[in-house]
N, C-alpha and C positions, 0 to 999 in steps of 0.2 A: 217863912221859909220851911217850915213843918210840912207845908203841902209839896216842898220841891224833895225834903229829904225821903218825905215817900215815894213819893217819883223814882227819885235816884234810886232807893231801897228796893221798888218794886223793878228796875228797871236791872238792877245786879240780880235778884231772887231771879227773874226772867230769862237772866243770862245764863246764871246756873244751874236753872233748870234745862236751857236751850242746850247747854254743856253736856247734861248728863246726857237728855235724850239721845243728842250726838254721838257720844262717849256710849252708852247702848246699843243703836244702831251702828256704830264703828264695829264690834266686839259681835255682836248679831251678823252683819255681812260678812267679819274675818268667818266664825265660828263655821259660815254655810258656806265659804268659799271652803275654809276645809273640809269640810264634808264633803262638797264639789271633786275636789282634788282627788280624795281616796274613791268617791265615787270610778272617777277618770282610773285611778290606779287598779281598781278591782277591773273593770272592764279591758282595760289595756295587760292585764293576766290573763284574763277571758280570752281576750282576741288570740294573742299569745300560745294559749292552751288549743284553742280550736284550729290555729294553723298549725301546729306542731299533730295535731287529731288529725286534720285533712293531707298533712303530711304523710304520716304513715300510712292515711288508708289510702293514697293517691302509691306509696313504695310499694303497698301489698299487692293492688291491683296490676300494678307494673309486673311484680312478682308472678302472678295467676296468670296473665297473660304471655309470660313469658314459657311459663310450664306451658301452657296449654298449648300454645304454637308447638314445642318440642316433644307435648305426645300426639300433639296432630303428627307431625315427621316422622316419628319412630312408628307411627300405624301403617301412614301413607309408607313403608319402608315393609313393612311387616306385609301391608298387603300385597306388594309388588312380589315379595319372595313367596309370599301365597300363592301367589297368580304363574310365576314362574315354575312352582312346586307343581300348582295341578298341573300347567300347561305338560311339560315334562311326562307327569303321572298318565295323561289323558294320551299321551302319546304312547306311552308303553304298552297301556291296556288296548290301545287301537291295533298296537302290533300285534300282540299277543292274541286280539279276539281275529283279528286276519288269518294268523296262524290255526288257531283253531276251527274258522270258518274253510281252510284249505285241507286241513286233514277229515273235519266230520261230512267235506261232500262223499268222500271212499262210503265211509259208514252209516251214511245215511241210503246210499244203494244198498249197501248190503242189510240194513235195517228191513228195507224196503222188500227188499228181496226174501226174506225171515216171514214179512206177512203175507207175500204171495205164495210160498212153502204151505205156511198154514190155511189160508183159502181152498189148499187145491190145485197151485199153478202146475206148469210141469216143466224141466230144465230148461225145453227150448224157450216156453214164454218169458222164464224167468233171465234168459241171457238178453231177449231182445229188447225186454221192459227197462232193466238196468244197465243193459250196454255192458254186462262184465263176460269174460271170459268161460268155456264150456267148465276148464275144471275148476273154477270157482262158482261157480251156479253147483256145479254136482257137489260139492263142498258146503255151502248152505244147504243145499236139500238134502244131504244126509245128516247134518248137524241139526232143520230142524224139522226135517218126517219125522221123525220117532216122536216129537212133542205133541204134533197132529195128530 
C-alpha cells in the first residue's frame, strides 16, 4: 500500500497545487478585471470631458454666429441709411449745381463778352454775339476798354 499512499499523496500535492494555480489565476483575472474597470472609468471621464469640450465649443459657435448675423443686420441697416444719406445728399447737390448751371449761363455771356472787349470787338458785334442788350454791351465795354 506504500505505492497507493503515494498516489494518494501525489494526487492531494496535485490538488493543491491545482488549488493554488487556481487560487492565482482567480486573483490575476480579478486584479486585471480591475484594472479593466478603472481603465473603463478613466475613459468614461474622458468621454465625459470631451462632450462637455464639444459642448461649449458647439455654445460658442452658436454664440459667433449669432453675433455675426446681428452685425451682418446692423451694417445691412447702416448701409441703407448710407444709401438714403447719399441719395438725399446727391439730390441737393443736383439742385444746387442746376441752380448754379442757371445763373452762370448770364456770366458766361458776359464773360464772353469781356474777351470780345479785349480782341477788339465793337458794341454792335458784342450785342449780337451775346444776345445782351445795347446798354449792357456799352457796360462791359467800358468796364473792360481800359484793360485793353
Amino acid at each position: 500500500m506504500p505505492d497507493n499512499d503515494i498516489i494518494v499523496y501525489a494526487l492531494i500535492a496535485a490538488n493543491f497545487l491545482l488549488l493554488a494555480v487556481l487560487f492565482l489565476l482567480f486573483f490575476s483575472s480579478k486584479q486585471q478585471a480591475d484594472r479593466f474597470k478603472a481603465q473603463i472609468l478613466d475613459l468614461r471621464k474622458q468621454l465625459t470631458q470631451s462632450q462637455l469640450g464639444i459642448d461649449e465649443l458647439r455654445q460658442g459657435a452658436i454664440g459667433m454666429g449669432k453675433a455675426i448675423q446681428q452685425t451682418k443686420l446692423e451694417q445691412t441697416n447702416m448701409l441703407q441709411q448710407i444709401q438714403q444719406n447719399t441719395a438725399s445728399q446727391i439730390a441737393s447737390v443736383t439742385d444746387k449745381v442746376n441752380e448754379v448751371a442757371m445763373q452762370d449761363a448770364g456770366s458766361k455771356l458776359y464773360s464772353r463778352a469781356a474777351k470780345m472787349v479785349a480782341k477788339g470787338a465793337t458794341i454792335e458785334e458784342i450785342m449780337q454775339e451775346c444776345e445782351i442788350p445795347r446798354a449792357e454791351a456799352e457796360l462791359v465795354f467800358s468796364m473792360h476798354a481800359n484793360k485793353a
